[in-house]
C-alpha positions in Angstrom: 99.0 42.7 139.1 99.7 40.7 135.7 100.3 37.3 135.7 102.2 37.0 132.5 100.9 34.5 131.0 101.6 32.8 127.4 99.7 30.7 125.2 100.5 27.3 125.0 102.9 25.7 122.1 103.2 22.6 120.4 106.7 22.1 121.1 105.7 22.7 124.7 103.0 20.3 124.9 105.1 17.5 122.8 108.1 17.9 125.1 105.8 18.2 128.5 104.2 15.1 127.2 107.0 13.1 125.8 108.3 13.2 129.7 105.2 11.6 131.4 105.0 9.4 128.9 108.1 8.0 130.2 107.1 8.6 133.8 103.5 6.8 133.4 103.8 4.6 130.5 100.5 3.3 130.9 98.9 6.7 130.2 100.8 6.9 126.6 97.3 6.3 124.9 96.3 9.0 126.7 98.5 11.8 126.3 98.6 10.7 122.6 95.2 11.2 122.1 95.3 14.7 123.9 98.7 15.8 122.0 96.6 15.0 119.2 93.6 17.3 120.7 96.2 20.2 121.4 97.7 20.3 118.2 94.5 21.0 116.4 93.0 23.5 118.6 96.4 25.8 118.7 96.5 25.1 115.1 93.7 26.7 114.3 93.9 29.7 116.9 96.2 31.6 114.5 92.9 31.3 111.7 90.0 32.9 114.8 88.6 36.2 114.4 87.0 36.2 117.4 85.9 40.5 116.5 85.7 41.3 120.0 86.6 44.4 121.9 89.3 45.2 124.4 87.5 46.9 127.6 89.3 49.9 128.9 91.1 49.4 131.8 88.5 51.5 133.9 85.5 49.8 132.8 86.8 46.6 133.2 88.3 47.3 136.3 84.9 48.0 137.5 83.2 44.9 136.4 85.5 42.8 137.9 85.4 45.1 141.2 81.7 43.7 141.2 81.9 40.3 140.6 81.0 40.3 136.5 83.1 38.9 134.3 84.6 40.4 131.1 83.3 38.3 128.3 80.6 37.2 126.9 81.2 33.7 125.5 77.8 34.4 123.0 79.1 37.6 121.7 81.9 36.4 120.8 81.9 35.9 116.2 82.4 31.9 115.4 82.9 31.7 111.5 80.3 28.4 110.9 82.6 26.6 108.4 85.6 27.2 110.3 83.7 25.7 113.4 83.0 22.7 111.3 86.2 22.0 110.2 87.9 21.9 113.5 85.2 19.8 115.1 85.7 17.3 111.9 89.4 17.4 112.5 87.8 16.5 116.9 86.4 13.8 115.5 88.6 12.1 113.3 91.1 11.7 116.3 88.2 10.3 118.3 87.2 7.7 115.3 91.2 6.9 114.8 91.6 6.0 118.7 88.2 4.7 119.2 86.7 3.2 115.5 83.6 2.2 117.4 82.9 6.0 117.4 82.7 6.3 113.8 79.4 5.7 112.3 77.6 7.9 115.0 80.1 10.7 114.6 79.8 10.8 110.7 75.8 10.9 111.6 76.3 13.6 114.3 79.0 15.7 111.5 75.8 15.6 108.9 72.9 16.7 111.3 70.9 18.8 110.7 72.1 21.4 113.3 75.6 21.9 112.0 74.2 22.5 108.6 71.1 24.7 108.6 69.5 24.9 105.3 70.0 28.4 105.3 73.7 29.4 105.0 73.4 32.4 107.1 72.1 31.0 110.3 73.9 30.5 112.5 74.0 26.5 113.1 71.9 25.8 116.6 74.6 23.5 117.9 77.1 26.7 117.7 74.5 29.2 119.5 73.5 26.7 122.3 77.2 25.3 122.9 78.1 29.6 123.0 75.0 29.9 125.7 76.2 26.5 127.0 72.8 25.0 127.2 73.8 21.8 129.0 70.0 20.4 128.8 70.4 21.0 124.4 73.4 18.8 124.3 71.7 15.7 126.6 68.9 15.8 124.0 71.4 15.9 120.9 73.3 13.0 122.6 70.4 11.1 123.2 68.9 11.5 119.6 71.8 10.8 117.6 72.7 7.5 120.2 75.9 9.2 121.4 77.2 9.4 125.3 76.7 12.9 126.4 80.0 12.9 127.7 81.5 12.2 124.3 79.3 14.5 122.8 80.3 17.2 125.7 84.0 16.3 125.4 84.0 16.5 121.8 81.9 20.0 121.9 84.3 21.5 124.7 87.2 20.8 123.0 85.9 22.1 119.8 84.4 25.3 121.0 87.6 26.1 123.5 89.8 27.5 121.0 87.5 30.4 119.7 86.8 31.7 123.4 91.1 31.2 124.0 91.4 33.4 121.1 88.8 35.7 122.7 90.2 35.6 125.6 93.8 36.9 124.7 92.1 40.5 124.0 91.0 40.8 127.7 93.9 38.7 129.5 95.7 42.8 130.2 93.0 44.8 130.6 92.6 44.9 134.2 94.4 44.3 137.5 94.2 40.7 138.7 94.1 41.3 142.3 91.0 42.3 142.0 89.5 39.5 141.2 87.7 37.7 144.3 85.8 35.1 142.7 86.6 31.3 141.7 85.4 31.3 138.6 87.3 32.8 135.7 87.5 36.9 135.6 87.4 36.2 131.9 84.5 33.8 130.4 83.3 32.8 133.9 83.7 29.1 133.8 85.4 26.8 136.7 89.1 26.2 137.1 90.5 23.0 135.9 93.6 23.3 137.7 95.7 24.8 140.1 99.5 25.7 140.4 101.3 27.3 143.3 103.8 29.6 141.6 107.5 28.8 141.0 108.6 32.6 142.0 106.5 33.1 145.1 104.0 30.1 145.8 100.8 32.3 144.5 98.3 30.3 144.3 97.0 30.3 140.4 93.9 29.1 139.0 93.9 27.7 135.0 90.2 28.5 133.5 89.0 24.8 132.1 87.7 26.5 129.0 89.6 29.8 128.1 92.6 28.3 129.9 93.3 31.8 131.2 94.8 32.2 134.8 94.0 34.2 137.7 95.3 33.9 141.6 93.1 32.8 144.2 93.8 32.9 147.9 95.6 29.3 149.0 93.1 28.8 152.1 90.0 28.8 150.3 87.7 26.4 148.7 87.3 27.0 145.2 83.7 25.9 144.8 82.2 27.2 148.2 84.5 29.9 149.0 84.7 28.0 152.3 87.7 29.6 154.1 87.8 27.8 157.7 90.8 25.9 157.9 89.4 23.5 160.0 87.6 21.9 157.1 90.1 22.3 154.3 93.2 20.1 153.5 95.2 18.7 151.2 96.5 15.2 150.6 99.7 13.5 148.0 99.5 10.2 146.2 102.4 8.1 145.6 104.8 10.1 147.5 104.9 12.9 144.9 104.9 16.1 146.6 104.6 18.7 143.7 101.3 17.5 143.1 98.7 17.7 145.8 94.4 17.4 146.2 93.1 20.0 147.7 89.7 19.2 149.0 86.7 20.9 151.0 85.0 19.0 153.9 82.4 21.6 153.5 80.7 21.0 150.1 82.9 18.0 149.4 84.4 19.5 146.1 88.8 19.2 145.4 90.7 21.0 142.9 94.3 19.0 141.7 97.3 21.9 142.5 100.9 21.1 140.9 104.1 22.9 143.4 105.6 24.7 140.5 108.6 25.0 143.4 109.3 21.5 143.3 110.1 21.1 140.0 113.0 22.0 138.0 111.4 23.0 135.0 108.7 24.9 133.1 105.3 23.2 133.3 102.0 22.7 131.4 98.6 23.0 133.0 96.9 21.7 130.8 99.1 18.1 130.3 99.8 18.5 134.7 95.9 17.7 134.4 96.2 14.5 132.6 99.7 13.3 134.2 97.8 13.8 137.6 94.9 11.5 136.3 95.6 9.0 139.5 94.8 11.6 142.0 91.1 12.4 140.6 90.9 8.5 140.9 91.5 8.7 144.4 89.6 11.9 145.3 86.8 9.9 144.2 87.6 6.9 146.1 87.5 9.1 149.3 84.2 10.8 148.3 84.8 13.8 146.3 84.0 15.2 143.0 86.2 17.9 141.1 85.3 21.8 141.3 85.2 21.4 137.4 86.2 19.2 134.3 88.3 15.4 135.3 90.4 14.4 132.2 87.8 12.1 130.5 84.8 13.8 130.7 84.6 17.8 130.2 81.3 19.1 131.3 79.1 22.2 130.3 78.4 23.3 133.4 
């Protein structure tokens, strides 16, 4: 089974954008600074030599038959100076909508591990944000006097578009429906979002990191793998039923699922995630916490 999935564009993003902004005005600063985000990640995906290997269908039908997934987020080549720049170009956007940001970002630009003395090293913060060494990061954050959920947001964002580019090279190489697990068949991190498809309500999962896509069955938890129905539900906000929480009694987790049926046009994951802020509001209000990233704050888990 292939999903046929495409990456993102600009123009998509601008014009998916431009029509919550008129839906939720009050989000405007928002999607602005995300449209900002978006433009400079798929900006620079055309300029990522990720030099990784496409699997043969066979082998790679195999690792997903047993649970592993395909790549290898440390193997994957990140050119230093071209990680540098596009976390600069993270962190001027966070400095122009948030100035108070500034003088601790230039100090956390000029530390010393994004510029190891040596040239050929490979900078620590690149080799622990590859191995996603969560504890590394609440040490940096701490030592340079920055919020580790800046610092994560900031490092996510910048590190995402090197394992997207990676990820295109594996997104064909083997049969979806094979795929069992929750987390993603590709890089192996948690879902952001959901969608129940426009052609024939498959339930499809959007990787929060590689943004990749893989179905999942509808009557399952996402976290847990919980499948009795007794214990799962779903629940709308505002009367708005093309976007739903689906939630687990069980472990108490919920995943945010846009009905790509009840719309009348193409959609966005990836901008569905911040128009549906409100609902991860609520969720927490009734005592859950999301199966992976909420809009503000993208954790390295």
């Amino acid at each position: 089974m292939k999903l046929g999935q495409k990456p993102a564009t600009i123009a998509e993003i601008n014009r998916e954008t431009d029509f919550y902004k008129k839906q939720s005005p009050e989000l405007s600063d928002l999607f602005d600074l995300y449209r900002s985000l978006f433009a400079v990640e798929l900006s620079y995906l055309p300029k990522i030599k990720p030099k990784v290997k496409k699997p043969k269908e066979e082998k790679a039908n195999k690792s997903i038959d047993e649970g592993d997934h395909l790549l290898d987020t440390k193997s994957i080549y990140v050119k230093s100076d071209l990680f540098r720049v596009v976390i600069s170009d993270i962190c001027a956007i966070i400095e122009e909508k948030s100035p108070e940001f500034k003088k601790v970002l230039d100090a956390f630009l000029s530390h010393a591990d994004l510029n190891p003395k040596n040239k050929k090293e490979t900078p620590p913060f690149i080799e622990n944000l590859q191995a996603f060494k969560t504890e590394y990061f609440t040490k940096l954050a701490e030592a340079i006097s920055l919020n580790a959920e800046v610092l994560f947001f900031i490092a996510y964002h910048a590190i995402s578009p090197f394992v997207e580019k990676a990820s295109f090279v594996f997104r064909d190489s083997f049969d979806y429906s094979r795929w069992e697990r929750s987390i993603c068949p590709i890089c192996g991190r948690k879902p952001a979002m959901a969608m129940l498809s426009k052609e024939n309500g498959l339930r499809i999962l959007q990787c929060s990191l590689c943004r990749s896509w893989w179905s999942y069955p509808r009557l399952k938890c996402v976290v847990c793998g919980n499948d009795n129905d007794e214990t799962l539900e779903y629940f709308y906000a505002r009367e708005d039923e093309a976007h739903r929480v689906n939630v687990c009694n069980k472990c108490k987790k919920y995943i945010k699922t846009t009905d790509a049926r009840e719309l009348d046009r193409d959609i966005n994951l990836e901008v569905e995630d911040l128009a549906t802020f409100y609902l991860d509001v609520v969720a927490k209000e009734r005592g859950y916490t999301s199966a992976g990233r909420i809009t503000f704050a993208t954790r390295i888990e």
